[in-house]
N, C-alpha and C positions, 0 to 999 in steps of 0.2 A: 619491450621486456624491461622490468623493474630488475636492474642490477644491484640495487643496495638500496636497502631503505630502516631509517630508522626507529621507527614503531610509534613514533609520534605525529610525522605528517603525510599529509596522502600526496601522491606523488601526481595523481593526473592532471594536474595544474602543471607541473614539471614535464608531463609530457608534451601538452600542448606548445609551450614555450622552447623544447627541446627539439617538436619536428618544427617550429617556424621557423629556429635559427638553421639547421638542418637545410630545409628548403631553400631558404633565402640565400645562403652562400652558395649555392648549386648553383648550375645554368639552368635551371628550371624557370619557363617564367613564373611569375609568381607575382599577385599582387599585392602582396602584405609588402612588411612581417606581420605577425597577430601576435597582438601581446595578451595576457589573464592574469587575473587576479581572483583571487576565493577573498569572502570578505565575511569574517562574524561579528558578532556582538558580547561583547563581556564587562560587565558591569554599567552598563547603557553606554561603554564607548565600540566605536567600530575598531576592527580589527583585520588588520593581513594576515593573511595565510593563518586563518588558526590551527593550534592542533586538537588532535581528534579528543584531549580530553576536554577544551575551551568550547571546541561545537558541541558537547554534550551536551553543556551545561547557556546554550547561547537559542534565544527564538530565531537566530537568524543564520543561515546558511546561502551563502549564492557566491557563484562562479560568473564573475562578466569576462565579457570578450571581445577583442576587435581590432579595428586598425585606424589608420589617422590620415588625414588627408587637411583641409581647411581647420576641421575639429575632428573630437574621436566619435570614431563610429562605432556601435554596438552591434556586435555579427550573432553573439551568442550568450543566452543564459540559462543556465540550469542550478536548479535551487535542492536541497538538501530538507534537511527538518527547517520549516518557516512556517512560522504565525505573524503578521508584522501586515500592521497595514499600508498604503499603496505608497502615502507619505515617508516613511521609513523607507522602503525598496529604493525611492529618487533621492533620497541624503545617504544611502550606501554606495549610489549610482555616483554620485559627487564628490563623494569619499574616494572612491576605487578611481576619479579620471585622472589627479597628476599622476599617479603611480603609473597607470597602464602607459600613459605620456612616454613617462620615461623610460619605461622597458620596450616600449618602440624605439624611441632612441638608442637605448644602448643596441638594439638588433642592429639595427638601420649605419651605426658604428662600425660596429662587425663585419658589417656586410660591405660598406667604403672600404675596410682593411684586407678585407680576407677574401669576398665574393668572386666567384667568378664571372664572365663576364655572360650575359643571359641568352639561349638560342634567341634569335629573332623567327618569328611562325610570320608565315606572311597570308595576308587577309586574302580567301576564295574571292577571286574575280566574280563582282555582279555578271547576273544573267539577265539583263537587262528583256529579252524576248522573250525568254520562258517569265519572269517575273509579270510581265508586261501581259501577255494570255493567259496565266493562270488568274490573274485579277480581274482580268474580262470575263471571264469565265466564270468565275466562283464569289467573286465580292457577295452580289447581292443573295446568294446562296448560304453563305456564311451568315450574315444578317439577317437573313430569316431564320436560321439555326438560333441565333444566340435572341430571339427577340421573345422572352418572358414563358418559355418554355420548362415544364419540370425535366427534371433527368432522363425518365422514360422516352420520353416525347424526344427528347434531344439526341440520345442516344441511338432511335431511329432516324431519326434526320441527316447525325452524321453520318452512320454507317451506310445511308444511301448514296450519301456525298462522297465518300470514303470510295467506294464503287467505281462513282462517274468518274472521278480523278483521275484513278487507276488506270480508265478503261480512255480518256482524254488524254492521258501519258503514253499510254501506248501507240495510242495512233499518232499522235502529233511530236511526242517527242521520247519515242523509246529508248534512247539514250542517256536522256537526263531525267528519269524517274525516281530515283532517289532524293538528286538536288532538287525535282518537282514537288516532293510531299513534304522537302525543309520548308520551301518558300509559300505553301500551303497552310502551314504549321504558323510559321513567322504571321502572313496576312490573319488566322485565324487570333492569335494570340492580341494584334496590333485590331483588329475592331472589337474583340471583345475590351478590351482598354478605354477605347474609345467612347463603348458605350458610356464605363462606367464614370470616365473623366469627364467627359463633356455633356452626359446627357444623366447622369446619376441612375443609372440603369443596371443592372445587373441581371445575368439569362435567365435569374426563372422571375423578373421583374419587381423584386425589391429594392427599398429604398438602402444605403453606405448604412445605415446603424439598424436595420431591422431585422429580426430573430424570424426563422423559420416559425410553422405552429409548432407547439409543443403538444404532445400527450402521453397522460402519466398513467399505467396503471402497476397496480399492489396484488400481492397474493395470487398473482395467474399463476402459478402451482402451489397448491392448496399443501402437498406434503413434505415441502421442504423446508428448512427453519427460518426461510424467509426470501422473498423473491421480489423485482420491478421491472416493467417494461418502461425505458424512456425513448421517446419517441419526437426527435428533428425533422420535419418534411420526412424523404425518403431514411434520412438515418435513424436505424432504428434498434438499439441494445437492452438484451435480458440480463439481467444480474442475477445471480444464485447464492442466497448464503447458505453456510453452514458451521455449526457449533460444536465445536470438538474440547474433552478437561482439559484441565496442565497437560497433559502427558500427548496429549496433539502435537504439541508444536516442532517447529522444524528447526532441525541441530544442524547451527551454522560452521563449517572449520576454513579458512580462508585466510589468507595474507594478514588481511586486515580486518577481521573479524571471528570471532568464536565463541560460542554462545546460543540463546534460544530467540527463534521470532516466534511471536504469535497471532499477528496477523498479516494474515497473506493475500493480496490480491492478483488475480492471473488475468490474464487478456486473450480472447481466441479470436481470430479475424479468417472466417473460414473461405472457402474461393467462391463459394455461392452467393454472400452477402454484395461481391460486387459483380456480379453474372460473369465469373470467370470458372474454365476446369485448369484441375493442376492436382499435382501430386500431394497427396498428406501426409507431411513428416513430423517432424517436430517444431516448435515454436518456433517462428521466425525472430530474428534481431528486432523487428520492427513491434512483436507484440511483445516479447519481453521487456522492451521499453515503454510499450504504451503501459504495460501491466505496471512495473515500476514505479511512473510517474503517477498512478491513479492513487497508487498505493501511498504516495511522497504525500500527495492532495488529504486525503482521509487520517492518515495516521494523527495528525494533532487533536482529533476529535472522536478517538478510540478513548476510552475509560481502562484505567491504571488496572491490570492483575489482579489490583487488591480490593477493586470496588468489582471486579467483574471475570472473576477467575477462570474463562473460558478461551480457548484455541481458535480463532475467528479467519474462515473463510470467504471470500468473495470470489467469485467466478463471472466475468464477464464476456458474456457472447453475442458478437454483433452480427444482428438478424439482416440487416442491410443496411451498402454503405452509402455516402453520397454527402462524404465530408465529418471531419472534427468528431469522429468514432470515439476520440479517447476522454475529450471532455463528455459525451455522452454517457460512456461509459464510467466518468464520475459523479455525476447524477444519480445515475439507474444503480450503481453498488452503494451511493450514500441511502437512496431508497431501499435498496434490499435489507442493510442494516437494521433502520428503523423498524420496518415492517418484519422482522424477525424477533426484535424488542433488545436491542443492543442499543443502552443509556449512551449514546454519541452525545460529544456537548454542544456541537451545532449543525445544524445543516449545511453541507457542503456543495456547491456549487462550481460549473465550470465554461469557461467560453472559447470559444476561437475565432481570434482576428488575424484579419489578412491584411496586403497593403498593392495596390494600382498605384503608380505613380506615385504620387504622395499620399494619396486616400484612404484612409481607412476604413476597412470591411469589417463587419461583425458578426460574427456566426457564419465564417466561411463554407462553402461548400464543392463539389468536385472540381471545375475547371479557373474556377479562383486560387485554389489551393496548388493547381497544376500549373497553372500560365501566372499567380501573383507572385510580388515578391519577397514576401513573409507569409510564418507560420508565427503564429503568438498564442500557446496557448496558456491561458490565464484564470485558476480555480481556489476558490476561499470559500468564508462563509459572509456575513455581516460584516462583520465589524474588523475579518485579518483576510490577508492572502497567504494561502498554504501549500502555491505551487506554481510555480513559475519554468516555462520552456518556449525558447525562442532558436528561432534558425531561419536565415535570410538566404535569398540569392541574388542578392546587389554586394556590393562593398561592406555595407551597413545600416543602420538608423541613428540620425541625429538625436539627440536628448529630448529636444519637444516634441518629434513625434512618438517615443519611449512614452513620455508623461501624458502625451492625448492618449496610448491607448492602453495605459493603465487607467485613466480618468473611462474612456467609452468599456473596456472590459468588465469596472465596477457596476455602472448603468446595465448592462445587458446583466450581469451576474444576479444584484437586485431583484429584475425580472423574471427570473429562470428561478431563483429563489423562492419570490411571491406563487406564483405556479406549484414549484413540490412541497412549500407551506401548507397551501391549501387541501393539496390531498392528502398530507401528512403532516400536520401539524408539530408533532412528536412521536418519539418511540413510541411502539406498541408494549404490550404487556411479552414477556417470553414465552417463544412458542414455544406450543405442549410438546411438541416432536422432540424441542430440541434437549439433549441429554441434562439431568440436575447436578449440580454441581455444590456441596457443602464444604465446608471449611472449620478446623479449630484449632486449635497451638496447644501444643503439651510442652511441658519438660522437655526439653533435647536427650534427657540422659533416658529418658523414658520410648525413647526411639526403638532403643533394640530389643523393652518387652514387648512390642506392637509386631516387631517382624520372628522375633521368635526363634526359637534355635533351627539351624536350616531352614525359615524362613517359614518353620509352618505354621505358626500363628496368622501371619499377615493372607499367606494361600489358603487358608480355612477359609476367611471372612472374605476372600473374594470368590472363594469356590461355594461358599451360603450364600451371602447375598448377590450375584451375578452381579457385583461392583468394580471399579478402579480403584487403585487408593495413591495418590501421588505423596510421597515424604520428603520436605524440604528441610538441608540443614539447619535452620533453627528452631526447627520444632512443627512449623505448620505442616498441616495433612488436610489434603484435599480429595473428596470421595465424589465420585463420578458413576452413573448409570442411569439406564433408561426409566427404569421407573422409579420415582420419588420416593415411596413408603420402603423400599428394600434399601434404597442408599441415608434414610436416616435411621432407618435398625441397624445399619452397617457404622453411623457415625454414632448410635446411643453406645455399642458394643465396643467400639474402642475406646470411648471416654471411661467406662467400663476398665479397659484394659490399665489405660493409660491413668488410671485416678491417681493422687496424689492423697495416701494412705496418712490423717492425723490421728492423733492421740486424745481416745474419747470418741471416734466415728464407729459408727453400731451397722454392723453387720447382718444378713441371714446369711452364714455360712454352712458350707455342703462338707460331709465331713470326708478327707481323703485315705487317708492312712492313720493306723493304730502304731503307736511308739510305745517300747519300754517307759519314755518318760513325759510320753503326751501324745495329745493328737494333732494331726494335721488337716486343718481345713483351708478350703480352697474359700478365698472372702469374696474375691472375682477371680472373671476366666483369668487363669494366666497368673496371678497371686496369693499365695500359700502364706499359710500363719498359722503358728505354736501355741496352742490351749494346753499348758507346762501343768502335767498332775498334780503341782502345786498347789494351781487354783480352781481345781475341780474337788469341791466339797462336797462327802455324804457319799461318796461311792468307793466302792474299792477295785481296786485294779483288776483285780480276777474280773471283774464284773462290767468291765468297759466294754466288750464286743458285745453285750445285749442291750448297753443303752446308747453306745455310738457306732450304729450301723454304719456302714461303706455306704455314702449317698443322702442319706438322712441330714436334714436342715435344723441348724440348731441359732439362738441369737446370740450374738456377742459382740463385745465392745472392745476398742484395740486399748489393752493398757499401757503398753510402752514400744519403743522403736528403739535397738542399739545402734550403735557406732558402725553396722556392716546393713544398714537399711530390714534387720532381720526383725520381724513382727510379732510381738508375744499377745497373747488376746487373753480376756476375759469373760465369763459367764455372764449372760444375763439372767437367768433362771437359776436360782438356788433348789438343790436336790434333795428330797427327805435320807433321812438311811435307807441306805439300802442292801438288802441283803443281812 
């Protein structure tokens, strides 16, 4: 719980730091402390902790993490708004290591002064027996499991294995059936290692840096404003866009934020994609994070409001799993974009590496991601990275292996690049589907002839032309609806409204009211002007309801404007006598 905070910095760097000191003075064991640091960029130098107005304005946001031992270990990173290429990420990384140093210190301090002194857990006694026949039993059963097998394939192998175990626990050692499927677990995790440290093998038989197949496809639903299937081996995710005006977007109210988003990316991870049943509720933790991060990925390469005035949806739903869903799922929503015709400025791209021992994997997938120990996932475009998420379960990683696998994440990204290049070179043109969106800027003061008294000005022209109409306070208005030719009658009609009436501009005015000392024409919807009996020559007053019917169009030219905006006009048609 945030007990105080003061509007300038985020605190969850302060939490981090708050349960490690927490813990470490506990009897808890513990193997930190962990210390964090947030790190921006403001005026090309790095920065601690910045605050939320410095991150606005900085390409670079990241939280590292870790603890210390020989050197500092990186346990943890999560990155914020970042464009920076991979060079920049290793000199923030260098940046941030005396710092974190020393806030392990000073924990590590605290903890000599204050700490209490730590439970001892004592190590389960080897089973030397059962270890000893389930290995007889099952080794070469496992290796033939893990020996270049797709998931399908393997998934029935174990769950045959799964079976015999079971049913091998029962009869020989029904007692330790439990501790028999840890040490089952342990052997399975310790030769799948095996393969890949000593024999460069991995269970469906690729090589430490090789990418699954990729396949791309566009527009598999023909009537939505933009759609792609991206396709890993068995992982395989649909993206859905869709195009909503200004008046889409989602009203943020929050601690630390309040305001409007306008692009949104959601993540669905449903129980079929990985052959499981379970109950359907609401988004889990894990996809509102993957949604998040994809969304962290893409945003540097959405187009500004004002080049592209539309409420941008992405929906990603993964058809099936089988590893690294979420970079996939940054793929197939950067394709969805494109192929909907949303001017993105670069193609966006995403990987996931893992780690065996010291090895690095690329393009992880299910029992790597289970039994390794790193997740790294790693998404840019060309020439920046725009998203960065890392979580280990070791102690940490050393800094050269950090920079190998930002160096192999570049290489595979490249590839996965070159691939939705080709099928997509660039945005499309905008889909017909998706809703038109016009734009113009009036006067601000001109705001309240548009919405009219009680509003019914503005309720006519959306109740005529089945349009939106969004009014921003400086003046822009933004017109939204399905069809094209109704929302630019709808923006000829306000400019209409909205004109900026000079001296000398010539009219076909509709005549509205007869005055003792003039008439009142309407010059547009919504704007009245005085033709003062003054300057109507040749006629006489008695004689004005025969030549200025109610509704009758007459020309005339605005002669002067007063002091209170009130509009006096002039004839353009000179009248014989009349009468």
């Amino acid at each position: 719980t945030v007990l105080s905070w003061d509007g300038e910095n985020d605190p969850d760097v302060l939490g981090i730091l708050g349960s490690s000191v927490a813990v470490s003075l506990s009897e808890i064991p513990f193997l930190g402390p962990v210390s964090a640091i947030r790190v921006g960029e403001v005026n090309g130098n790095f920065v601690l902790f910045p605050t939320y107005q410095e991150r606005e304005n900085s390409n670079l946001d990241i939280v590292f993490s870790g603890t210390k031992r020989e050197q500092f270990l990186l346990n943890m990173i999560e990155t914020g708004y970042l464009e920076a290429p991979e060079e920049k990420i290793l000199e923030a990384f260098d940046f941030a290591i005396p710092f974190l140093e020393k806030i392990f210190e000073f924990q590590k301090e605290l903890q000599r002064k204050y700490g209490k002194e730590k439970i001892k857990i004592e190590k389960e006694p080897q089973d030397l027996e059962l270890e000893f026949a389930i290995k007889e039993e099952f080794e070469e059963k496992i290796r033939e499991v893990l020996e270049g097998k797709d998931k399908l394939e393997r998934t029935e192998f174990l769950a045959e294995l799964n079976n015999q175990l079971f049913e091998f626990l029962k009869f020989k050692f029904p007692e330790r059936i439990s501790k028999g499927v840890k040490i089952f677990k342990e052997l399975y995790k310790k030769i799948l290692k095996e393969n890949i440290l000593e024999r460069n093998f991995r269970p469906d038989g690729r090589k430490p840096e090789e990418l699954r197949e990729i396949e791309i496809e566009t527009s598999i639903l023909p009537r939505t404003h933009g759609s792609a299937l991206f396709s890993k081996g068995l992982t395989k995710v649909l993206s859905i866009l869709t195009l909503g005006g200004p008046n889409d977007v989602q009203l943020l109210e929050g601690m630390e934020i309040s305001g409007k988003k306008r692009f949104l990316h959601h993540y669905n991870f449903p129980p079929y994609c990985s052959g499981e049943i379970r109950h359907l509720k609401g988004p889990s933790r894990r996809e509102i994070g993957h949604g998040i991060l994809v969304e962290k990925a893409l945003t540097p390469v959405i187009p500004p409001f004002e080049e592209f005035p539309y409420t941008i949806r992405v929906v990603s739903e993964v058809l099936s799993s089988n590893g690294s869903t979420s970079m996939g799922a940054t793929c197939a929503a950067c394709l969805a974009l494109m192929d909907g015709g949303v001017p993105i400025k670069k193609t966006v791209a995403g990987i996931g590496l893992g780690m065996v021992g010291k090895k690095i994997l690329v393009d992880i997938q299910g029992p790597e991601d289970f039994f390794g120990e790193m997740d790294f996932k790693i998404a840019g475009t060309k020439d920046d990275l725009t998203a960065l998420q890392l979580d280990v379960k070791i102690l940490g990683i050393e800094r050269e292996i950090f920079k190998e696998c930002l160096e192999k994440g570049k290489k595979a990204r490249m590839e996965i690049l070159e691939k939705m290049e080709k099928v997509l070179p660039k945005p499309k043109e905008l889909s017909e589907f998706a809703p038109k969106v016009l734009s113009l800027k009036i006067n601000p003061e001109k705001i309240r002839d548009l919405i009219g008294p009680g509003g019914r000005v503005i309720q006519g022209i959306i109740s005529k032309f089945g349009v939106i109409i969004d009014i921003e306070e400086d003046g822009k208005i933004y017109v939204s609806g399905e069809n094209k030719e109704n929302v630019e009658k709808a923006l000829e009609f306000i400019k209409e409204i909205t004109r900026e009436v000079k001296i000398g501009d010539v009219f076909e005015a509709k005549v509205k009211r007869l005055m003792p000392f003039g008439i009142i024409f309407e010059i547009f919807p919504g704007q009245e002007a005085l033709l003062h009996s003054s300057k109507i020559k040749g006629i006489n007053k008695k004689d004005y309801k025969k030549i200025f019917k109610i509704g009758k169009n007459f020309l005339v030219r605005v002669d002067s404007i007063d002091e209170f905006g009130r509009i006096n006009l002039e004839m353009l048609k000179k009248f014989k006598k009349y009468g």
